[in-house]
N, C-alpha and C positions, 0 to 999 in steps of 0.2 A: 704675656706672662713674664719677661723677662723683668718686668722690676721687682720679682719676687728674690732676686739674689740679693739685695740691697735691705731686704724689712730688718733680718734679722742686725743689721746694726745701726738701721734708722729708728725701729723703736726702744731700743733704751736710747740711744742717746736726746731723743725726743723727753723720754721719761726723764733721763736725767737735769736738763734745762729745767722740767715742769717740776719737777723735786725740791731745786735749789731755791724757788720762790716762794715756799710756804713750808722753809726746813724745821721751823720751829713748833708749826702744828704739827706735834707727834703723833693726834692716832690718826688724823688725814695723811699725812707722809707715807704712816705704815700701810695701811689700808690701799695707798694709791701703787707704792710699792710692790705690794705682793699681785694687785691685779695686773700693772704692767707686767710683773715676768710673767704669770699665768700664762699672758698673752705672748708674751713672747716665745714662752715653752708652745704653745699651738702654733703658732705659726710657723717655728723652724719643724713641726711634725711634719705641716700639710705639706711645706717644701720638700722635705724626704718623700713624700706617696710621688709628688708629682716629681719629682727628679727620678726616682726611681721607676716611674712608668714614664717620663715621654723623656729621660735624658738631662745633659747638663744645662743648667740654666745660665746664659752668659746674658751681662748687662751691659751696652756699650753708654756711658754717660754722655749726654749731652747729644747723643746722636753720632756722636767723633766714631768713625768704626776702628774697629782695633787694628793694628798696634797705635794708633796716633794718639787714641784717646784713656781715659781710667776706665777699667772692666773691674766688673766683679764678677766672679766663675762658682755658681754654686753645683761643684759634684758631688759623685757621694761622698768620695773624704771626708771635703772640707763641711756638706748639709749633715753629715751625722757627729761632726764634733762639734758642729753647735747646737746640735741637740743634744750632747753629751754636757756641757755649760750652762746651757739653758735650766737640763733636769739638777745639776749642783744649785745652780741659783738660786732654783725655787725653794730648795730644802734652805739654801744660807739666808732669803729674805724674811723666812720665818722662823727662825733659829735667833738671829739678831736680836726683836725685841726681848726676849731672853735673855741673850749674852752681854746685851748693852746696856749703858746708864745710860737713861733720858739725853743725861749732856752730852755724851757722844754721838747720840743717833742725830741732836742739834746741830753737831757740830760739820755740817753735810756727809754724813756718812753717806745716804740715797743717793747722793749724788755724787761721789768717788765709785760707790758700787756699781751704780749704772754706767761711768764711763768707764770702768776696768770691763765691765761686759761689751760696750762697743767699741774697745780697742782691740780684744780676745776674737771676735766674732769678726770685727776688720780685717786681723790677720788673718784667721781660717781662709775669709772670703775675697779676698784682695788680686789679680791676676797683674799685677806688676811688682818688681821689689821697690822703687820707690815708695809705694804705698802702704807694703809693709812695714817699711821703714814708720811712716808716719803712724801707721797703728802700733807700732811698736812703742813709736813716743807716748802715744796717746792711754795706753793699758799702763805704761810706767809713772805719765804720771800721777795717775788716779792712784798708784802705789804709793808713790810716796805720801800720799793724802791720807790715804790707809795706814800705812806703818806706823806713822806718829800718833794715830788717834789715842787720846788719852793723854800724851806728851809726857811719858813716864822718862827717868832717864836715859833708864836700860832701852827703850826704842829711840829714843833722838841719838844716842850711841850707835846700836844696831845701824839705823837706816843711814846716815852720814857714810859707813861701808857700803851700803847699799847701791844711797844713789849715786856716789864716786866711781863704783866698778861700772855700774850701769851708763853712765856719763860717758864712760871711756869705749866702751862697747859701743856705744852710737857713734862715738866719731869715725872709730876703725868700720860699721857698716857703711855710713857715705862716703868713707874713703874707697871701700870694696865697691860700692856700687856707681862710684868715679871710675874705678878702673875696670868695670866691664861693659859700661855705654864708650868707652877708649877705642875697645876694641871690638864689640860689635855694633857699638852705633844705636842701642835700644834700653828699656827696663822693663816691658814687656814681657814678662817670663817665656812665653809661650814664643815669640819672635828670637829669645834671645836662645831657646832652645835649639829652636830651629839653624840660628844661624852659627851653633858653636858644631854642629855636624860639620859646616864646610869653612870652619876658618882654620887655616892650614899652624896655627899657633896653641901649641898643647899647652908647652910650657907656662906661659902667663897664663894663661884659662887655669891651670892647677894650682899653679901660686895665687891666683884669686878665689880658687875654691877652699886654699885649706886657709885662708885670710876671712873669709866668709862663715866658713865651717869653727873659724876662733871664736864668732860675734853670736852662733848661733848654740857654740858649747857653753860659753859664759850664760848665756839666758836659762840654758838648758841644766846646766850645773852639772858639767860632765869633766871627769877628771882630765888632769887639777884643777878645774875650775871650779868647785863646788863649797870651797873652804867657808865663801861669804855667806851661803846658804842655812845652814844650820841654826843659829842663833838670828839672825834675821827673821826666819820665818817662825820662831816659836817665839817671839816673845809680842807682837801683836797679843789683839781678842782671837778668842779660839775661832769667831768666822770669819775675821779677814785671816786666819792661818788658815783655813778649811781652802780659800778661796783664792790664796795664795801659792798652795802646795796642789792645788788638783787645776788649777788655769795656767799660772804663769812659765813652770816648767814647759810644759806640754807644747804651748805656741812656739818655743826655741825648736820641741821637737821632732814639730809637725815642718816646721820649718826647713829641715835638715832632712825630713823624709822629701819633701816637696821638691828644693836644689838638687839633691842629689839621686832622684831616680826621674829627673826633668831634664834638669839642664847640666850637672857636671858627672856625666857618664863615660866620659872619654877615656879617664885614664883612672880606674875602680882598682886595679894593683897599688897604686899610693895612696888612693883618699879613703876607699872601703876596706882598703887593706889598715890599714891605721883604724877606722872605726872598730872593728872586731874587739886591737888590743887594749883601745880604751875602753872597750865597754867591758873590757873581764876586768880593768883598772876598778872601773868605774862601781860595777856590781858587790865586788869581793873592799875594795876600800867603807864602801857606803854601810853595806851590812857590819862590818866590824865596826864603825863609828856607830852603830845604833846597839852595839854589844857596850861599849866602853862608857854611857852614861846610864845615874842613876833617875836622871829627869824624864818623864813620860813625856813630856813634851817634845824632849831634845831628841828622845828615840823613837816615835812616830815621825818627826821632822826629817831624821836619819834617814828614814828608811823611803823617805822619796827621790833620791841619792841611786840605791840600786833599783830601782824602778827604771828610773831612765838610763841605767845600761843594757837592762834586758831588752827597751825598745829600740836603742841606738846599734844592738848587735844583729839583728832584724835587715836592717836599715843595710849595716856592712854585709851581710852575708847577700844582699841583692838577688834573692829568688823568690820564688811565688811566694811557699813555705815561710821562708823568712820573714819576708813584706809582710804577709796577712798575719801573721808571728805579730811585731810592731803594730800591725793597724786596729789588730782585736786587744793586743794587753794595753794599748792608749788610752782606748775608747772605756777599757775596764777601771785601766789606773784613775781617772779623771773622778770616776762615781767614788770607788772605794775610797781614795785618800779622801775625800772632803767626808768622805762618813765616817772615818778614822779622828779626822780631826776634830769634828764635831762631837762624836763619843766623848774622846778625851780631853775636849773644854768642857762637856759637862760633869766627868770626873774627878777633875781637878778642882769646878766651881764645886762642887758638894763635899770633896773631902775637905776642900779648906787647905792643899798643898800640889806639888806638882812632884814632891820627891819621893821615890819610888819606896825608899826603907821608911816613912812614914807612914805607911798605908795598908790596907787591910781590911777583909771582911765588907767589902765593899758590894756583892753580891746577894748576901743576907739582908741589905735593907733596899736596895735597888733592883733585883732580878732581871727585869728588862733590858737597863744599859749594860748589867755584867755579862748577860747570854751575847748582848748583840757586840760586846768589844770581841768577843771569843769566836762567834762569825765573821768579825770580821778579819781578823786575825787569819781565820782558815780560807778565808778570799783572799787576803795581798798575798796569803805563803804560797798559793794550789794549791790546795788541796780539794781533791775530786770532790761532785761536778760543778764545784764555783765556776767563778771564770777565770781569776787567775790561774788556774789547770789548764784551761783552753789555750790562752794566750803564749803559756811557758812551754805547754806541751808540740804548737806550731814552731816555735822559735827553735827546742832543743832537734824536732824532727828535718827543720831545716839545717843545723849545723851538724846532725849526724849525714843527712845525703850530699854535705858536700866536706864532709871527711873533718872538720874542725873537732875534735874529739876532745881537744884541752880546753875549749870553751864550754863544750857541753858539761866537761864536768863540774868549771866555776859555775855554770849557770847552776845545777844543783845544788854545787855546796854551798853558793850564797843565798838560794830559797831555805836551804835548810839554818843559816845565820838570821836571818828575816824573821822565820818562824820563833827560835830561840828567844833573840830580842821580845817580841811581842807577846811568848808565852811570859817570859819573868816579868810581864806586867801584869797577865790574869793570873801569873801563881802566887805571887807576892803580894800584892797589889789589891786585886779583887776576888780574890779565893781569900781561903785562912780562915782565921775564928772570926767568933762574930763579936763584933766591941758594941756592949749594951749601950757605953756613954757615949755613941756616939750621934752628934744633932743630925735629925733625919728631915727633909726635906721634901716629901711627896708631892706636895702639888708643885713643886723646880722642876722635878727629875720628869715628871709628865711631858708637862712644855716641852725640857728636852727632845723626850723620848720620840715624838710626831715626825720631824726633821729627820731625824736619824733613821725611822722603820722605813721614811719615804726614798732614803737614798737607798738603804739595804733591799730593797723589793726587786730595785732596776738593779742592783749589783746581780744577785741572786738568779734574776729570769736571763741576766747575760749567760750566766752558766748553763744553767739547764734549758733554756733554749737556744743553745750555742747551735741545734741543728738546723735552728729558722735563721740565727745570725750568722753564722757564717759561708754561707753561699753571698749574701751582700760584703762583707768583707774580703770574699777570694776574689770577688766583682773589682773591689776598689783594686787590694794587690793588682791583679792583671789592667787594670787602665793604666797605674805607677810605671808599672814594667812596662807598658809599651807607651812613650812621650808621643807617638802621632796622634793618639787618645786625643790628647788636651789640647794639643798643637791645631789638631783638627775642629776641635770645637770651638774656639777663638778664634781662629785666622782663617775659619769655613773654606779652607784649600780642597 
């Protein structure tokens, strides 16, 4: 059963080759498209049952046993946030015909989509950083495929920042992951963990982690590095924004949970002590950027910004508490933003604008997408028993029992900036009078509507079955916190 760690990113990328060959038959494309993720969405479930009843599933490729050869490690982490991918997918694959001109979905969209899914799904499941590295290329550049679709100017502008910071970001990881086969001799995660316990050199091991920690904050868009992120990602279609804001942050910061409760644990007074102050950077900067525009766009965009410091402080605070803090608001953030984004492409496509003082009475002809922007609003804020309540409520419980009290209190007052930002778009916005002239679009707003109820259903049961979900979540925290977990299941010591 071990090549069950592998499906989830051999079948899109299978999909995706079968895509590229008949891009211009639109409704066989679309039709082919939604059944693959279907499938791909069942698949990464059955791996979840069976990871969760007989354990991690490790691949050794080609027979090579590990550390010699490429693994792939499907734990629960890494099996439930591709199924956290999988379930945005499904919603983005049928959302697109929708949001897209014919000439766009032509223009291989199926086929960037499906390799941005199996480079996403490569990282989750990859057990060496080389290979990260290479899914890393692999999800990027299905990015850049994506960011230009349409070839507007404002995104060949946008993406040129993009793929330049992106660009530079891969050099400085193969130069990090130059300098850690220097000095232990491996790329191997699980070998390199092992062997940074007994190599008697702190020093360079911590200069390659906050050099590592640079490649994986830039992906992640954690301050400063987040300035490129904003405008970048709002001016795509609202589903490669959906699918942009809820995947590609997330892999930097899955990434960054992964290094650093694995392999750079040595010396957590410098590198976790530093995560903390960036993530009350990161939280309290991000929410203010989503106070300071009038674009719906730009302030949904913003507010994936303090998302990823409330995970990244999780991460620094290194206890159970914390960890399962980060590991449930990940798995939450991934749903909600791409239902966020989605919402708000189809609000922008019906009003006919994206500026906030244009807009109005949006509720009175749509009900369904106004109710659901305002759930979702009370999911990214916490508000009880979503799940972002759950996720914030772990992370604050962790920095009160270990006495961080100045964090806890940013961590509030930037949920309550969050909240702020996203109410002046249902009060202005989608509240108010009702404008008789305005052209209504019922059978649009439907289409929309199906994508969107399907993300909100899985946002929704994370909350109120937070009591089925988080014993699997405290599960994953506690294998984090202890590196023999992994160590042991790859190198069967």
């Amino acid at each position: 059963m071990s090549n069950l760690a592998v499906l989830p990113v051999v079948i899109p990328f299978l999909a995706g080759i079968l895509a590229t060959f008949f891009h211009k038959r639109i409704t066989i494309v679309r039709v082919f498209s939604q059944i693959a993720t279907i499938i791909s969405l069942g698949v990464s479930l059955w791996i979840t049952y069976y990871v969760s009843q007989y354990g991690t599933v490790v691949l050794e490729m080609g027979a090579w046993q590990a550390p010699y050869g490429i693994v792939f490690v499907a734990d629960m982490l890494a099996i439930s946030l591709v199924v956290a991918i999988n379930v945005v997918a499904t919603a983005c694959v049928f959302y697109a015909p929708v949001s897209l001109t014919e000439e766009k979905e032509r223009f291989f969209f199926y086929t960037f989509y499906f390799l941005l899914l199996t480079g996403v799904a490569g990282a989750f499941l990859t057990g060496d950083l080389f290979n990260l590295f290479v899914f890393f290329e692999v999800l990027l550049i299905a990015s850049y495929g994506l960011i230009v679709l349409g070839n507007e100017r404002v995104q060949l502008r946008e993406s040129l920042k993009y793929v330049l910071l992106n660009l530079f970001s891969s050099m400085l990881f193969v130069t990090a992951i130059a300098f850690i086969y220097s000095v232990v001799g491996t790329v191997n995660m699980a070998q390199i963990a092992e062997r940074v316990q007994v190599v008697e050199q702190h020093g360079i091991l911590t200069t390659i982690a906050v050099l590592l920690f640079f490649v994986f904050a830039t992906k992640a868009a954690i301050f400063p590095l987040y300035y490129w992120l904003p405008k970048s990602y709002a001016v795509p279609n609202p589903v490669v924004s959906a699918l942009f804001g809820a995947l590609l942050t997330k892999v930097g910061i899955y990434s960054i949970l992964r290094a650093f409760t694995l392999i750079f644990v040595h010396d957590p007074e410098i590198t976790h002590q530093l995560f903390l102050w960036l993530a009350a950077l990161t939280m309290l900067l991000g929410a203010i950027g989503a106070l300071s525009t009038h674009n719906v766009k730009l302030i949904v965009t913003y507010n994936i910004i303090p998302a990823v410091g409330f995970m990244l402080l999780g991460i620094g605070l290194l206890s159970e508490t914390g960890v399962a803090g980060s590991v449930y608001y990940l798995i939450h953030d991934i749903i909600i933003k791409a239902a966020l984004f989605l919402i708000i492409g189809a609000i922008v496509a019906l009003m006919g604008t994206s500026n906030l003082k244009q807009m109005g009475g949006f509720i009175h002809h749509y009900p369904f997408l106004g109710w659901s922007f305002f759930i979702a609003t009370l999911v990214l804020a916490g508000i009880p028993p979503f799940s972002g309540f759950i996720g914030k409520l772990l992370l604050i419980q962790g920095g009160v029992e270990q006495g961080e009290f100045a964090l806890v209190i940013i961590a509030l007052f930037s949920s309550l900036l969050i909240l702020l930002s996203l109410m002046r778009i249902f009060i202005r916005g989608i509240w108010g009078e009702k404008d008789e002239e305005m052209a209504v679009n019922k059978p649009l707003a439907r289409k929309f509507a199906t994508p969107v109820a399907f993300l909100l259903i899985f946002s929704i049961l994370l909350g109120i079955g937070a009591e089925w979900f988080y014993p699997h979540v405290e599960l994953i925290a506690n294998e984090l916190l202890d590196p023999n977990v992994y160590i042991n299941s790859i190198l069967k010591e």
